[in-house]
C-alpha positions as a Markdown table, in Angstrom:
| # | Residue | x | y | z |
|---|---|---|---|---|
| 1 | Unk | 56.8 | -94.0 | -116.4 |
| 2 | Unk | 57.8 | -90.4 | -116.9 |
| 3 | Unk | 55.4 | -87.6 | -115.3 |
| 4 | Unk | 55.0 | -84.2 | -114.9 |
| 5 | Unk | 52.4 | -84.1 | -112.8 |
| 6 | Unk | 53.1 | -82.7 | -109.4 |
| 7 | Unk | 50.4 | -84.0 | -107.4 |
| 8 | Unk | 51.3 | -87.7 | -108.7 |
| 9 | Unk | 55.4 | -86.8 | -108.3 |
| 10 | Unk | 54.5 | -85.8 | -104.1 |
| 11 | Unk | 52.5 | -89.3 | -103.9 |
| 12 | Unk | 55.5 | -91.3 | -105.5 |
| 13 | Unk | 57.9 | -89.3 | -103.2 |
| 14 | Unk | 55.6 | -89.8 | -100.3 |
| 15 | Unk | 55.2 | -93.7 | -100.9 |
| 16 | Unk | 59.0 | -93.9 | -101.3 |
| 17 | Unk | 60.1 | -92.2 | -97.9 |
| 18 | Unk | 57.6 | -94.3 | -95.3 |
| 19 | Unk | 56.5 | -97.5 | -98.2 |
| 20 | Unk | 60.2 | -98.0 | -100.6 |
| 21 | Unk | 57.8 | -99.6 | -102.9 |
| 22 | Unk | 58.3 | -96.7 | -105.1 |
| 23 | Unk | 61.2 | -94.6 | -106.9 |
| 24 | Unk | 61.3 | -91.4 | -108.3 |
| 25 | Unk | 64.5 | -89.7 | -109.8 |
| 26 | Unk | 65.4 | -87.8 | -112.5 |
| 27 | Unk | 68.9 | -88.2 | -114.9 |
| 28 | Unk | 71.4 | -87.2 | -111.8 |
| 29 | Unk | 69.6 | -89.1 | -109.0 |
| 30 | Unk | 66.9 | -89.5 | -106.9 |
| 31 | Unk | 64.6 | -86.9 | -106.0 |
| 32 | Unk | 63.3 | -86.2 | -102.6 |
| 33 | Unk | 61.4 | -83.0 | -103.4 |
| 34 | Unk | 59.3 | -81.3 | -106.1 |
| 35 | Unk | 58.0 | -77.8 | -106.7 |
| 36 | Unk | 57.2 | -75.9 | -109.3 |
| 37 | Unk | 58.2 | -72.3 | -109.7 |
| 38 | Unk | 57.2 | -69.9 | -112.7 |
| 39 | Unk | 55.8 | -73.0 | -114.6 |
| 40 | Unk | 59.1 | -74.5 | -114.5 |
| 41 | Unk | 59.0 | -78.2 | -112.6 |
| 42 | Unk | 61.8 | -78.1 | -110.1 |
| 43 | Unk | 62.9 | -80.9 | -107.9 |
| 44 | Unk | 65.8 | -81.5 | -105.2 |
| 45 | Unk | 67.9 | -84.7 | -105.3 |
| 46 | Unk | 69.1 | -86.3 | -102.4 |
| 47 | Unk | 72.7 | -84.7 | -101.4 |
| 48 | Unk | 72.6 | -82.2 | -103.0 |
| 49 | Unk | 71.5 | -78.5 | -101.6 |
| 50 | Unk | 69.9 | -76.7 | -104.3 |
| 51 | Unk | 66.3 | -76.7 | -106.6 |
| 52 | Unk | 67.0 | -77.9 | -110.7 |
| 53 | Unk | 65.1 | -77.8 | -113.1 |
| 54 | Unk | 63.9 | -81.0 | -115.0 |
| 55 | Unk | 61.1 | -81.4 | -117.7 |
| 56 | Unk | 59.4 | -84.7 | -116.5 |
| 57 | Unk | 60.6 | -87.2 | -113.3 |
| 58 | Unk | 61.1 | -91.2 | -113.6 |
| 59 | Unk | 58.4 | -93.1 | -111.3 |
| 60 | Unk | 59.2 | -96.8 | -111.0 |
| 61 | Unk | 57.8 | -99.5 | -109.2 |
| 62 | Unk | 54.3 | -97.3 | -108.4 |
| 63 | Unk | 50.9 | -98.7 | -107.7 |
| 64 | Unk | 47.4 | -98.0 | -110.6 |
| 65 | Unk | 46.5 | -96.1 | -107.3 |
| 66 | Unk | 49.1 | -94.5 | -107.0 |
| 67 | Unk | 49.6 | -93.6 | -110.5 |
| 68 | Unk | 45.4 | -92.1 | -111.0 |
| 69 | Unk | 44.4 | -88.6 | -110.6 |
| 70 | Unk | 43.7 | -89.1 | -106.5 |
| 71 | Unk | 42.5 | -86.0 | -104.4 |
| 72 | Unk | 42.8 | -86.5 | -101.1 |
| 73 | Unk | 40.1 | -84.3 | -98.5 |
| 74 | Unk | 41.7 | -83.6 | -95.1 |
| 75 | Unk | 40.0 | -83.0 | -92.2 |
| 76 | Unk | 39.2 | -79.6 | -90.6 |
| 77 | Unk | 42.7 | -78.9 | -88.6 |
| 78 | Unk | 44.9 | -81.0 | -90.8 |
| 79 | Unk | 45.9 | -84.6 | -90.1 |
């Protein structure tokens, strides 16, 4: 599925560095980051040094949980 989404896009990435269940990657590869900067989604693709700009990432092989709107409460002092 294709998604915009940041919070969703840093889940994906997440479950794909400690799970591999999951892929995210965009038309030159697959991404390791995301950020977005001035409205404009950014993301970093693995071996290469710089932010580019993309309009939507490729999530394969996710969870449903994965894919719902999830928010996450920490507790006081972080993890």
């Amino acid at each position: 599925m294709q998604s915009t989404n940041i919070r969703q896009i840093k889940a994906a990435i997440r479950d794909q560095a400690f799970h591999g269940t999951t892929q995210v990657s965009c038309p030159w590869g697959r991404v390791v980051a995301v950020s977005r900067w001035k409205g404009q989604l950014r993301v970093m693709i693995r071996g290469w040094r710089r932010w580019y700009p993309v309009e939507s990432v490729r999530i394969e092989g996710a969870g449903v949980a994965l894919l719902q709107e999830q928010r996450f409460l920490l507790p006081p002092g972080g993890c």
